[in-house]
N, C-alpha and C positions, 0 to 999 in steps of 0.2 A: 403677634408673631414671635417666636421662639427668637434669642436674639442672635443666637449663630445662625441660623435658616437666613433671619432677616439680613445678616452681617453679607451672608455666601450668595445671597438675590441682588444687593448692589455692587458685588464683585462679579457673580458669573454673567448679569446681563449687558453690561456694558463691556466687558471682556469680549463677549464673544462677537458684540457689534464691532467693537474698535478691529478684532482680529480678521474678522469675515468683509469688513471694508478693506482693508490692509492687503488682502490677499486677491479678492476684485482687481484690487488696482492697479496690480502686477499685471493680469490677464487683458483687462479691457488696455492699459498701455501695450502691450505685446500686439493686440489686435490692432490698434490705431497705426503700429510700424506694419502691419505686412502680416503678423505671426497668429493662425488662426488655430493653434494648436489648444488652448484654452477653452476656446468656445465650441471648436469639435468635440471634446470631452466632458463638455456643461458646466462647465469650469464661472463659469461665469454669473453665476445666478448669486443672488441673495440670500437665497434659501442658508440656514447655518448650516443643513445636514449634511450639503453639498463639501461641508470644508470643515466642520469640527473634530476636534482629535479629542477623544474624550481624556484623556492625560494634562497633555499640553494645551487646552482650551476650558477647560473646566475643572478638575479636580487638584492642579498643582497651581491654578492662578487661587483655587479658592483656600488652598493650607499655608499660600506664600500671605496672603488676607490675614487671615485668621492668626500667623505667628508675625505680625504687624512686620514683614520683611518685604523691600521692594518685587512687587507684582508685575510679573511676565507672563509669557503663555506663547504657543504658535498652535500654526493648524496645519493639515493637511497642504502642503505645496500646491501652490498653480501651476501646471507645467507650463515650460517653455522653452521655444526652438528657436532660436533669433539664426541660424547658422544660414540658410538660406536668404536672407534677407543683405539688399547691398552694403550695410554697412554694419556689422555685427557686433563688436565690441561698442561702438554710442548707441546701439539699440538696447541692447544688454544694461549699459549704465542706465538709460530711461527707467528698463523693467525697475528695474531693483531701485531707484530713487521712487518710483510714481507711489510702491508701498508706506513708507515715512512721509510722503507728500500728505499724501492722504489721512495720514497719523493727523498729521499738522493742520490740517483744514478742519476735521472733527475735531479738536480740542477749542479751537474758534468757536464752533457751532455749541461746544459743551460752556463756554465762557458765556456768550449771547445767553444761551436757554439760561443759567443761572441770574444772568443783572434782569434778564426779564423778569422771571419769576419775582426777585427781590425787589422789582419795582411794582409787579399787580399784583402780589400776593404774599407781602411782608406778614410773617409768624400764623398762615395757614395749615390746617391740619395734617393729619395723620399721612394721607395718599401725597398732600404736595412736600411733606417734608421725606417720603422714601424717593419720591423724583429730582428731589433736591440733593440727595445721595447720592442716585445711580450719577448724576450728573459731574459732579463734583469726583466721585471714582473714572467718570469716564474722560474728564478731563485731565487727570492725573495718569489717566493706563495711556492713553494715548501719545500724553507727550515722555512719557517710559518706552513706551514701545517704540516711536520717532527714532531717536534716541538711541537706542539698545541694537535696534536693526540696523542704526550707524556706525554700528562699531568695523574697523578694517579688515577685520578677518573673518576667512570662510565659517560659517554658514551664511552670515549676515549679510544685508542688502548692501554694507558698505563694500563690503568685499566687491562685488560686481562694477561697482564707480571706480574703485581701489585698479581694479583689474583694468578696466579701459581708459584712464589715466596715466597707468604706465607704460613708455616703450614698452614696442611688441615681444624682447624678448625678457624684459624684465614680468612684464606680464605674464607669458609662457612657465617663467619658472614660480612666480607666486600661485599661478593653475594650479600648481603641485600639489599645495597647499589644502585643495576642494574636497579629494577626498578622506581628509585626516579633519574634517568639518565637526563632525560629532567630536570623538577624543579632545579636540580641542574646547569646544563648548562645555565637555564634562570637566573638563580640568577648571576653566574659567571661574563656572557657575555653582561648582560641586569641592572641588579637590582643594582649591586655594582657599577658599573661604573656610573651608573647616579643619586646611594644615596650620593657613596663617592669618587669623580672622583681620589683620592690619592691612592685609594685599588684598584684600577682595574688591578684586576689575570693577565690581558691578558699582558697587557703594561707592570709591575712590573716580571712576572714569565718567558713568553714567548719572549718576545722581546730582553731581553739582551743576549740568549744565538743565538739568530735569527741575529743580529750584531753581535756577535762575528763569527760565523759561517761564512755571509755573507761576512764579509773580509777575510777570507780565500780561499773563491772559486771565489772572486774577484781575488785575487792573482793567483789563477790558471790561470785565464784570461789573465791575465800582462804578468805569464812567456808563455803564447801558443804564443800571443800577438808580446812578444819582446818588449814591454813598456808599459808605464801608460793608463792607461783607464780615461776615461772621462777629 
């Protein structure tokens, strides 16, 4: 296999699993409080088609890959109505945590598959070392993504914890904040890093707690494992 093709096949498949979970888990939490606005809309399936953004889910997770820069992506939104529901603001922080929950459970699942592997199937071929990849990428996007959706400010899942955390009218005035969501995100991910490449949010905020995390669930690996990885 070509080795960009092959490079873009252990970025775009676990990408789009980590993303397509992540955005589930918004929905089926929204359903578990009351909010059936998800599942009336079919919001809820597995299916990628249901929620890939062909930009933000495949073609900018796979050239952030390919110029070996920290790997993000989104999809298509879950909708969600929490405003009828009795108590709206903790419903809302659920929505938006159960997303990075979910990050965090699949990066588990991606550490397990790896010590297994490394224990039935040390220096096996061609097919178990590109599963060894997608693996090892999908434990790394996931606890990125975690992570990255943590951050306090609108667009991000942190934002909605951010929000129903603070007095009601401290919150009311951070609202304001929602939909200036985009321009903020451009500035973040876009403006800063290529005014002040020393300020860049993502590398300085997001990455050091993304390492430190990352050798932890390495280590889960080691001990399923019964030794050293790589």
């Amino acid at each position: 296999m070509n080795d960009t093709l092959y490079s873009l096949a252990t970025v775009a498949i676990p990408m789009i699993v980590a993303i397509v979970f992540h955005e589930v888990a918004h929905g089926r939490m929204a359903r578990l409080l009351g909010d059936h606005t998800a599942q009336d809309m079919g919001r809820l399936s597995f299916n990628p088609l249901r929620h890939v953004d062909p930009v933000g889910t495949v073609i900018l997770p796979g050239m952030l890959a390919l110029a070996h820069a920290p790997v993000f992506g989104w999809a298509r939104p879950v909708p969600v109505d929490v405003r009828g529901l009795p108590h709206p603001r903790r419903a809302m922080m659920l929505v938006g945590a159960a997303g990075p929950a979910m990050n965090f459970a699949l990066a588990v699942v991606a550490a397990l598959g790896l010590g297994i592997m490394a224990r039935l199937a040390p220096g096996a071929g061609a097919v178990a070392q590109f599963v060894a990849a997608n693996l090892v990428n999908f434990l790394a996007i996931n606890l990125f993504l975690a992570c990255f959706n943590l951050l306090p400010l609108p667009p991000f899942d942190g934002s909605h914890i951010v929000e129903g955390l603070l007095p009601r009218p401290a919150a009311q005035a951070y609202a304001r904040l929602r939909p200036l969501g985009f321009p903020i995100m451009l500035v973040l991910l876009v403006v800063l890093p290529w005014m002040m490449p020393s300020l860049d949010p993502v590398r300085a905020v997001v990455v050091p707690p993304v390492t430190w995390l990352a050798d932890h669930y390495i280590a889960l690996a080691e001990m399923v494992a019964g030794r050293p990885l790589g």
